[in-house]
TIFISE-715638 format. One line per field, with one value per residue (C-alpha): residue number from 1; residue in one letter; x, y, z. Coordinates in nm, 2 decimals. Layout:
nr NUM; ... .
rest A; ... .
px X; ... .
py Y; ... .
pz Z; ... .
END
This chain:
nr 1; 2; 3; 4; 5; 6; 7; 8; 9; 10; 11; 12; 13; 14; 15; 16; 17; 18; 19; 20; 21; 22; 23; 24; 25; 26; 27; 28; 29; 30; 31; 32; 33; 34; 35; 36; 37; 38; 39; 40; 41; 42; 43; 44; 45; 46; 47; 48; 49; 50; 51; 52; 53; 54; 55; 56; 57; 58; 59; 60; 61; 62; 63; 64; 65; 66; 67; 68; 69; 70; 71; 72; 73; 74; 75; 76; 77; 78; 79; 80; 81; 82; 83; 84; 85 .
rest X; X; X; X; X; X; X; X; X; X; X; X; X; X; X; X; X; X; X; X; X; X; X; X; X; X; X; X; X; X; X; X; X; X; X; X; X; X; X; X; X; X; X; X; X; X; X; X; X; X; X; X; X; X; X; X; X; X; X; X; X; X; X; X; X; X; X; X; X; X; X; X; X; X; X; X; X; X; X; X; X; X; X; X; X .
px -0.81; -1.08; -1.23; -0.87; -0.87; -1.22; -1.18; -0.83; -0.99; -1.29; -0.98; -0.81; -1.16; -1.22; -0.86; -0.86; -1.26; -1.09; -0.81; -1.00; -1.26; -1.01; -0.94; -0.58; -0.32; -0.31; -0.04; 0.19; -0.05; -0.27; -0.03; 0.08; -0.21; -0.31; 0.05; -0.01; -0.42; -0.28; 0.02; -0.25; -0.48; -0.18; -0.07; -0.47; -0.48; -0.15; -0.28; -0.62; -0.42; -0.15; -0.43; -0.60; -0.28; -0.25; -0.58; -0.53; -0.20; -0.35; -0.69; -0.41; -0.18; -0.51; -0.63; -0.29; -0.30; -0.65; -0.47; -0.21; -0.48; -0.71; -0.39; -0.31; -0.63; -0.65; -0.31; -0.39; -0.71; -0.51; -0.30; -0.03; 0.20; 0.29; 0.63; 0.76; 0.77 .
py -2.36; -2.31; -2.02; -1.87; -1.83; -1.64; -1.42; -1.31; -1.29; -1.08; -0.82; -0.82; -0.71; -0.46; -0.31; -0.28; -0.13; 0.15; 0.20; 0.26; 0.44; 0.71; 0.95; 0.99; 1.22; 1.52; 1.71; 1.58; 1.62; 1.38; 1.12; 1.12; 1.07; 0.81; 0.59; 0.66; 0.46; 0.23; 0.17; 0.13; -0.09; -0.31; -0.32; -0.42; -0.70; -0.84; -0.76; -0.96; -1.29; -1.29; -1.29; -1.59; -1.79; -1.75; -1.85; -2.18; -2.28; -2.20; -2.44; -2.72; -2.71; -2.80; -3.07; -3.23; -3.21; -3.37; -3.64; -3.71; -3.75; -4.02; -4.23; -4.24; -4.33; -4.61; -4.78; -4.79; -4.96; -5.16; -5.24; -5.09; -4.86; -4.57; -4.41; -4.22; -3.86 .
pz -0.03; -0.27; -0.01; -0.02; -0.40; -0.40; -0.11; -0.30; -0.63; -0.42; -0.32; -0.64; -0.80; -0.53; -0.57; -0.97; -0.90; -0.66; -0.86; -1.22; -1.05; -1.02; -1.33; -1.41; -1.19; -1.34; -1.11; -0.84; -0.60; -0.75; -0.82; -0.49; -0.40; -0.65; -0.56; -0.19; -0.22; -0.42; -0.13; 0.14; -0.08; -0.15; 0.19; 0.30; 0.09; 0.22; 0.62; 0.46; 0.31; 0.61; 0.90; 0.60; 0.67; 1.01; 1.10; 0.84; 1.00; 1.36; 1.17; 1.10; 1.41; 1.59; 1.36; 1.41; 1.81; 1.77; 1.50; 1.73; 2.04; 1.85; 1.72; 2.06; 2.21; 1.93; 1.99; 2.35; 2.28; 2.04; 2.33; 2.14; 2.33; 2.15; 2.13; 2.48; 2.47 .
END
């Protein structure tokens, strides 16, 4: 979670670097310019944090299958049987 927060914090710093290192839009062509970089950086950053989660849920999903395995392989040593799937 903690790696989460930096690597955001990491894009949000890159972002507002990009952004002020640009002087201000002096015509329309700049500005649309300006918005349309500021569209794409915005949309990278959401690309960044969505592939973040997937990869954490995908992290979990497999933790849980190997949860699942090793409570079942202790209740059978226990001599327990486990609930029929």
């Amino acid at each position: 979670m903690a790696d989460m927060k930096q690597e955001v914090k990491n894009i949000d710093e890159q972002q507002s670097f990009a952004v002020s290192n640009q002087s201000d839009p002096k015509n329309l062509q700049e500005l649309t310019q300006y918005i349309q970089t500021l569209l794409q950086q915005t949309q990278d950053k959401f690309q960044a944090m969505s592939e973040q989660i997937i990869t954490r849920i995908d992290e979990m999903g497999t933790r849980i299958d190997d949860l699942e395995k090793n409570i079942s392989d202790l209740m059978t040593q226990a001599g327990v049987e486990g609930p029929d799937k």
